[in-house]
Residue, then its C-alpha position, 0 to 999 in steps of 0.5 A: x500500500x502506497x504512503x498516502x494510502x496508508x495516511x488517508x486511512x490513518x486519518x478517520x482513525x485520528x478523528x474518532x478519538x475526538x469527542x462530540x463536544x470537543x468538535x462542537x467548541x472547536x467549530x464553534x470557535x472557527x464560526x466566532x472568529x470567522x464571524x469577528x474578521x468578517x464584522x471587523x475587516x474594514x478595521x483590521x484592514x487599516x491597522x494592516x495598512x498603518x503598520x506597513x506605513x510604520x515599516x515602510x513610509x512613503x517617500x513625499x512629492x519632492x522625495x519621487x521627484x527627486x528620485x525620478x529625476x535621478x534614474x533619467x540621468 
């Protein structure tokens, strides 16, 4: 029998030693945060974005002008 052969039949083994209750809070706790990220996404996307501003800054007008003059010469 091949390996994965052997691993997918390992698999439903592992997950009958998993009790109904245990499978119940843990889906319950995928659908809370799931839930959280989908009510808060438009914020989580802004902390993102302020803290690749906080890396990375943006160069100012001047700063690309200066820039995009230097490369043409």
């Amino acid at each position: 029998m091949s390996t994965f052969a052997t691993a997918l039949y390992a698999i439903p083994a592992a997950v009958l030693d998993i009790s109904l209750i245990a499978f119940l809070q843990l889906a319950l706790a995928l659908v809370a945060i799931a839930a959280f990220a989908l009510v808060f996404k438009p914020l989580l996307v802004g902390i993102a974005r302020a803290l690749v501003l906080v890396v990375r800054p943006k160069l100012s007008r001047e700063q690309r002008l200066a820039r995009e003059l230097a490369t043409r010469t």
